[in-house]
DSSP file (Angstrom, degrees, kcal/mol; ACC not computed):
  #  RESIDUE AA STRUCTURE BP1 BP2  ACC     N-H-->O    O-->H-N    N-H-->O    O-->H-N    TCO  KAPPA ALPHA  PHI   PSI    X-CA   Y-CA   Z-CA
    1    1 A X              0   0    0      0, 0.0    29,-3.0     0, 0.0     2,-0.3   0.000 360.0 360.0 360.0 139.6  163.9   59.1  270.3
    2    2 A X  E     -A   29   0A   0     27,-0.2     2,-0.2    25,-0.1    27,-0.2  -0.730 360.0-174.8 -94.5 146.3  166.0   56.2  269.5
    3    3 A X  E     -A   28   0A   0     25,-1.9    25,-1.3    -2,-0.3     2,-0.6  -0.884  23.2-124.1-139.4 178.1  164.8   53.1  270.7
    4    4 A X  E     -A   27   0A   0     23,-0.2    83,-1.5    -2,-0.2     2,-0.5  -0.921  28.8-172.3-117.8 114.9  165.9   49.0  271.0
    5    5 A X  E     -AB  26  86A   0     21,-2.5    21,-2.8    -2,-0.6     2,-0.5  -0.954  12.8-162.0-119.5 167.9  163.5   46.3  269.7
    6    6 A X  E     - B   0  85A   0     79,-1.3    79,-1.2    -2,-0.5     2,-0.2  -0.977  14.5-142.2-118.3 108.6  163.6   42.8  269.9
    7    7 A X  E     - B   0  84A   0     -2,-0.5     2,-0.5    16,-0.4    77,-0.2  -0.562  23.5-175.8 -70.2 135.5  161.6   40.7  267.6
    8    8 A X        -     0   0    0     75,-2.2     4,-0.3     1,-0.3    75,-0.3  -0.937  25.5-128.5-128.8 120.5  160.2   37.6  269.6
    9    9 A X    >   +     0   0    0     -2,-0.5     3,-1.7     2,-0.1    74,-0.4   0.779  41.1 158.2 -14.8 -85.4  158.2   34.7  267.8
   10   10 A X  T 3  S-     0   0    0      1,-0.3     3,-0.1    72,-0.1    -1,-0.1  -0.748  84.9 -19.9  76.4-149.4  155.3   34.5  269.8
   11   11 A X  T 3  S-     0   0    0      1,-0.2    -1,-0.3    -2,-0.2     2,-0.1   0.597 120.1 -68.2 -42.1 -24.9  153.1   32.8  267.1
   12   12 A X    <   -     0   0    0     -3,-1.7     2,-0.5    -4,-0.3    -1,-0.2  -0.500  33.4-105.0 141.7 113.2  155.0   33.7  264.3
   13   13 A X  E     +H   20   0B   0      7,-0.9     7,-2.1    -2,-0.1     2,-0.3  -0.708  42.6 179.2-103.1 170.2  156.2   36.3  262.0
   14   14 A X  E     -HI  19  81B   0     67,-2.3    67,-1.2    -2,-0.5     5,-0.2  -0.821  38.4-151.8-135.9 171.8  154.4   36.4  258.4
   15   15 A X  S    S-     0   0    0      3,-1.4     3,-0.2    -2,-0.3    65,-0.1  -0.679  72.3 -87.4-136.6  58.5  154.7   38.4  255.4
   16   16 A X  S    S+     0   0    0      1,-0.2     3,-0.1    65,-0.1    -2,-0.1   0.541 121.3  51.9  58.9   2.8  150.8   37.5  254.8
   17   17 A X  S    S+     0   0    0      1,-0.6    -1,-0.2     0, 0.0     2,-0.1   0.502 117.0   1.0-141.0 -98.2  151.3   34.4  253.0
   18   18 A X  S    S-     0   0    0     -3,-0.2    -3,-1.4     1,-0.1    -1,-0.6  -0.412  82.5 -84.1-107.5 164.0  153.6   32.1  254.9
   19   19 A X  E     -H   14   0B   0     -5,-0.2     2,-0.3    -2,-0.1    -5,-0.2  -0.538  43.0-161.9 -76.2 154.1  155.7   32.3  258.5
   20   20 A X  E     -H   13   0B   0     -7,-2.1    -7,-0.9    -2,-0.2    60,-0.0  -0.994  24.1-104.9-134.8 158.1  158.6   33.8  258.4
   21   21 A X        -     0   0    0     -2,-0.3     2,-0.5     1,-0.1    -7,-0.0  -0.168  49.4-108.0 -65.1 171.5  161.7   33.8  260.7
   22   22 A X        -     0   0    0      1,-0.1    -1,-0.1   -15,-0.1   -13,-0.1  -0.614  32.8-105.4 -79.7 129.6  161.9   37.3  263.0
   23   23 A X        -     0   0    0     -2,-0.5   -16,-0.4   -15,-0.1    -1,-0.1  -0.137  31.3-110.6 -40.1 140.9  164.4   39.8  262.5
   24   24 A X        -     0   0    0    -18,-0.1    23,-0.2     0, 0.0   -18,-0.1  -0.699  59.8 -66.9 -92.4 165.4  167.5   40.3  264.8
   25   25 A X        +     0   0    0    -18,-0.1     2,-0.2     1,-0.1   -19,-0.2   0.600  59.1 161.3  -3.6 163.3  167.5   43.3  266.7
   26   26 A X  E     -A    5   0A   0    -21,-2.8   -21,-2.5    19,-0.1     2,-0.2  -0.861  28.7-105.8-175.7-170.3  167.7   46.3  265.7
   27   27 A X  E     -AC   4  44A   0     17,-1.6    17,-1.3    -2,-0.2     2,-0.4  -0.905  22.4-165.5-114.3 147.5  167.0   50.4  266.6
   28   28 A X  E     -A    3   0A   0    -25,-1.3   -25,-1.9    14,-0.3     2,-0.6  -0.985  21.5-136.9-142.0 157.2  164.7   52.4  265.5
   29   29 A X  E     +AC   2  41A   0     12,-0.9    12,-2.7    -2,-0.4     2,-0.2  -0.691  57.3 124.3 -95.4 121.3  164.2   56.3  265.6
   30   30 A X  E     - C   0  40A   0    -29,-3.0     2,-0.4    -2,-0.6    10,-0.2  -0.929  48.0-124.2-159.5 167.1  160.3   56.8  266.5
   31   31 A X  E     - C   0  39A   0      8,-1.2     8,-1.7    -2,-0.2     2,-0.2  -0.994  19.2-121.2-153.0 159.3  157.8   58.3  268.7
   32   32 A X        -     0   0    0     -2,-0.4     5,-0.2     6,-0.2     2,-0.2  -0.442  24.3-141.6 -97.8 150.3  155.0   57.1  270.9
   33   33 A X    >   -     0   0    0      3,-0.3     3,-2.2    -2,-0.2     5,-0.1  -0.604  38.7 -95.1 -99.2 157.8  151.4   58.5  270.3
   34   34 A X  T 3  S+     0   0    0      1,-0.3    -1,-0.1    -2,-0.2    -2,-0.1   0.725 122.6  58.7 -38.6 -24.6  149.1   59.2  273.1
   35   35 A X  T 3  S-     0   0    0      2,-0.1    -1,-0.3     1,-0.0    24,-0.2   0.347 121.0-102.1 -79.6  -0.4  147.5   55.5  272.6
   36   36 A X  S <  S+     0   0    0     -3,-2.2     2,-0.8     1,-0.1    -3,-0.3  -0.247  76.3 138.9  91.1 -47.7  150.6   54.0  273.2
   37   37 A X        -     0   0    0     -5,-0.2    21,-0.2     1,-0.1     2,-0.2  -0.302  40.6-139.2 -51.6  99.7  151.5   53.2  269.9
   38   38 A X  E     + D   0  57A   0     19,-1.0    19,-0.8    -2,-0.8     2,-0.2  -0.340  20.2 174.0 -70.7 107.0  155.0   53.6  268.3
   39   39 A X  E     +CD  31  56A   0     -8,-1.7    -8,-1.2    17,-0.2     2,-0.3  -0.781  22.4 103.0-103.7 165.2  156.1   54.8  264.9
   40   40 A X  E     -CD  30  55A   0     15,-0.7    15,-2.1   -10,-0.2     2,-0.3  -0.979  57.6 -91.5 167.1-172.8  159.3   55.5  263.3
   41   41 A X  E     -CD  29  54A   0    -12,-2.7   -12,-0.9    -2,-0.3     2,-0.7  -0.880  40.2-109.8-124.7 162.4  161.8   54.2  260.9
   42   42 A X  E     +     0   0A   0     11,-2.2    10,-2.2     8,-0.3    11,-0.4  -0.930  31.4 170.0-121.0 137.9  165.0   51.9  261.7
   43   43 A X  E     +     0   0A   0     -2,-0.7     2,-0.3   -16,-0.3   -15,-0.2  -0.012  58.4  42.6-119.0  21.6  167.9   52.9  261.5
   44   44 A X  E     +C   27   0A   0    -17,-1.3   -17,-1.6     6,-0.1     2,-0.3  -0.854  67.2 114.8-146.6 120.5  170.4   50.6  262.8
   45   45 A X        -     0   0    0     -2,-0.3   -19,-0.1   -19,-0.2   -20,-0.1  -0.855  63.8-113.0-172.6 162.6  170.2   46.3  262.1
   46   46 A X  S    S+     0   0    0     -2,-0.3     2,-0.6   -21,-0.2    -1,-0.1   0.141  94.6  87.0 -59.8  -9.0  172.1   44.2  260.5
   47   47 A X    >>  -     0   0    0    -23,-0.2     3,-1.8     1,-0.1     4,-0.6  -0.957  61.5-160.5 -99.6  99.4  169.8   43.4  257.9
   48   48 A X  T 34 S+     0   0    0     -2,-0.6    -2,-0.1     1,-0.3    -1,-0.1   0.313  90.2  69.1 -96.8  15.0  170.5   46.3  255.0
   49   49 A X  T 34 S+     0   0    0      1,-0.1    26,-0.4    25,-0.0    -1,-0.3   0.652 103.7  37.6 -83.2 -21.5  166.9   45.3  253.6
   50   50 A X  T X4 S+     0   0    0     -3,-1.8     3,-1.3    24,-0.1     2,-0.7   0.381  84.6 134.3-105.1  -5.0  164.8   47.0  257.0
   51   51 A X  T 3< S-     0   0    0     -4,-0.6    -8,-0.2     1,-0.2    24,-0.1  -0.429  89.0  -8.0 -86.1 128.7  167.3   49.7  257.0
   52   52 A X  T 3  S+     0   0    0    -10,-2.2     2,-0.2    -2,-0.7    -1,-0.2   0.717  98.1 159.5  26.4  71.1  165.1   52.8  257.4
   53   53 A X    <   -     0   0    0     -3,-1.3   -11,-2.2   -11,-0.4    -1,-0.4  -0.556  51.3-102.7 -94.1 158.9  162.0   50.4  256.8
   54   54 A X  E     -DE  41  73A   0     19,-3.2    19,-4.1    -2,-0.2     2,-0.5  -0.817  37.5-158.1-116.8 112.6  158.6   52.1  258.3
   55   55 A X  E     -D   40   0A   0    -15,-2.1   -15,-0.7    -2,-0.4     2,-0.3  -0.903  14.2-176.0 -96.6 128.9  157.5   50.5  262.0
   56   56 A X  E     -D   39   0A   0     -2,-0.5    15,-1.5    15,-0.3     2,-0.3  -0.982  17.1-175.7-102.0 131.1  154.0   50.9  263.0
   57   57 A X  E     -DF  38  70A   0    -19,-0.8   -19,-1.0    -2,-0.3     2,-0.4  -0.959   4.8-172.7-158.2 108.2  153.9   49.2  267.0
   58   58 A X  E     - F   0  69A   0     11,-2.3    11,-4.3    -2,-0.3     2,-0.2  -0.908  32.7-100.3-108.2 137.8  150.7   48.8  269.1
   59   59 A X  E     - F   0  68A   0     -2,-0.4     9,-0.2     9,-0.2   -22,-0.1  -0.322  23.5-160.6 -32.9  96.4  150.3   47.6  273.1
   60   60 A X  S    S+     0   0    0      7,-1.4     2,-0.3    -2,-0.2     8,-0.1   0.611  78.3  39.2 -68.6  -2.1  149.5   44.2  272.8
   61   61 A X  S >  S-     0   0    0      1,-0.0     3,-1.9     6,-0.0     4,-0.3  -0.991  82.6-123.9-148.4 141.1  148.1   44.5  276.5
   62   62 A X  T 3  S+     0   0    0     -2,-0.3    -3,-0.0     1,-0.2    -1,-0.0   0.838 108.3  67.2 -51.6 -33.8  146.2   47.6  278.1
   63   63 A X  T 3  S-     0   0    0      1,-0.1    -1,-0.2     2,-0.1    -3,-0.0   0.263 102.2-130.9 -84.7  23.5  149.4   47.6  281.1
   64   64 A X    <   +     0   0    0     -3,-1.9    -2,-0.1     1,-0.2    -1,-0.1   0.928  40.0 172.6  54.5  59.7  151.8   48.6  278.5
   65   65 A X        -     0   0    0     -4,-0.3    -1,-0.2     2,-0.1    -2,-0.1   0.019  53.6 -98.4-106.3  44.1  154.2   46.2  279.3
   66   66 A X  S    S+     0   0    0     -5,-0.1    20,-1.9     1,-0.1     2,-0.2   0.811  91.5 111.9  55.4  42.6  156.7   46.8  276.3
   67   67 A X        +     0   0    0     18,-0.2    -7,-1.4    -6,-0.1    18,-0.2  -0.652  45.5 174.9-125.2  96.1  155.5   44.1  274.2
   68   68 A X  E     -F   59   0A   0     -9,-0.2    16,-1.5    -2,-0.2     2,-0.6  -0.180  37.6-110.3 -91.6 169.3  153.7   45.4  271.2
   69   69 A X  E     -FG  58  83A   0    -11,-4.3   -11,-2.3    14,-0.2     2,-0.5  -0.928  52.1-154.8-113.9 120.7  151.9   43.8  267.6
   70   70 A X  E     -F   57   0A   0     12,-1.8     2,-0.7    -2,-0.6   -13,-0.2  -0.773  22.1-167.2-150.5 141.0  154.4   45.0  265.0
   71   71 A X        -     0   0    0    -15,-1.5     2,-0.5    -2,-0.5   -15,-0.3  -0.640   4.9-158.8-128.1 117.1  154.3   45.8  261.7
   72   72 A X        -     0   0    0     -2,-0.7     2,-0.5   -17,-0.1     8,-0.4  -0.322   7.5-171.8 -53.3 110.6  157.0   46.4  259.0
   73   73 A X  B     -E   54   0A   0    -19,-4.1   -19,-3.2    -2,-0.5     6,-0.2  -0.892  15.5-144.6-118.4 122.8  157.1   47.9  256.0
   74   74 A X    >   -     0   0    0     -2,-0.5     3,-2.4   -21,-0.2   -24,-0.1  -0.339  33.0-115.5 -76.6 161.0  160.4   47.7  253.4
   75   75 A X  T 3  S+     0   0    0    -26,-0.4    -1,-0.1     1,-0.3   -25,-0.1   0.305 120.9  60.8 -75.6  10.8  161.1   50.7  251.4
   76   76 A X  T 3  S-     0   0    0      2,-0.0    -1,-0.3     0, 0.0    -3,-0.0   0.460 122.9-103.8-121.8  -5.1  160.2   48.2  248.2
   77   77 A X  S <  S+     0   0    0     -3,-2.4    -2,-0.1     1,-0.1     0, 0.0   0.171  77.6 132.8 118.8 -30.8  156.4   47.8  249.8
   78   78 A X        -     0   0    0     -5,-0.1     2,-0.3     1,-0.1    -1,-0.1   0.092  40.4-159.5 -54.5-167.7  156.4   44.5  251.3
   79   79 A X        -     0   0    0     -6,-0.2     2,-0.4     2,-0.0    -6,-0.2  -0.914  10.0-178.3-159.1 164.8  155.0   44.6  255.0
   80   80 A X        -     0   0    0     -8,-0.4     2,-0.2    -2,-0.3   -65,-0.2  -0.862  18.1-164.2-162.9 172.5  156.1   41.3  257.4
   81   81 A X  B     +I   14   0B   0    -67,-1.2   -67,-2.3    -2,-0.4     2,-0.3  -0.889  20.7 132.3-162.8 167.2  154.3   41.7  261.0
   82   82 A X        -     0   0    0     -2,-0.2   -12,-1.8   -69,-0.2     2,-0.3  -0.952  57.3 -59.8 167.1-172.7  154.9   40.1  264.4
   83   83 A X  B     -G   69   0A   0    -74,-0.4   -75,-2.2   -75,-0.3     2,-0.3  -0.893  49.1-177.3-116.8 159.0  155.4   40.4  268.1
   84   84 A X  E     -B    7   0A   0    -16,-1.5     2,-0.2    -2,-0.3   -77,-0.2  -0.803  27.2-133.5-136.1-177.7  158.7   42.8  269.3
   85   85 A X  E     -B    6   0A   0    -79,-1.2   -79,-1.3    -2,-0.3     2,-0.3  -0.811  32.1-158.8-122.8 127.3  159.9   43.5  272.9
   86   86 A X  E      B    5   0A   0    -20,-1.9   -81,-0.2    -2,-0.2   -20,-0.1  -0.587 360.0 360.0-148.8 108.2  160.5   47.7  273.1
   87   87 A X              0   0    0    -83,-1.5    -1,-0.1    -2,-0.3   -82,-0.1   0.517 360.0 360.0-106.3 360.0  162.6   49.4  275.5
């Protein structure tokens, strides 16, 4: 299923090291595990470094309220992590 996130600050996105800013939008094609949690790749943003970069996206709250802990990984290995929005 394709779906829409939204990266939101929150705290802060990081690449482990330092903040970094959040990503715009983008889509990605993924599916949600019994726990909640959302994997996939993305496959649509404006950023031609994330494109088909590997999302891992966990519930940041037990009522599933489409805000998730999520964390990227570029095809070259790096990882950045954050908060998204996911409808």
């Amino acid at each position: 299923m394709i779906r829409a996130v939204k990266p939101i600050y929150g705290y802060g996105w990081t690449d482990g090291f330092k903040h970094i800013p959040e990503p715009a939008p983008f889509k990605i094609k993924a599916e949600e595990l019994a726990d909640g949690t959302i994997t996939g790749h993305i496959v649509s943003v404006s950023d031609p470094d994330l494109n088909e970069a590997v999302i891992e996206a966990s519930p940041r709250h037990a009522s599933r309220d489409f805000h998730y802990n999520c964390s990227i990984r570029y095809q070259d290995g790096r990882v950045i992590t954050g908060y998204c929005l996911i409808s």
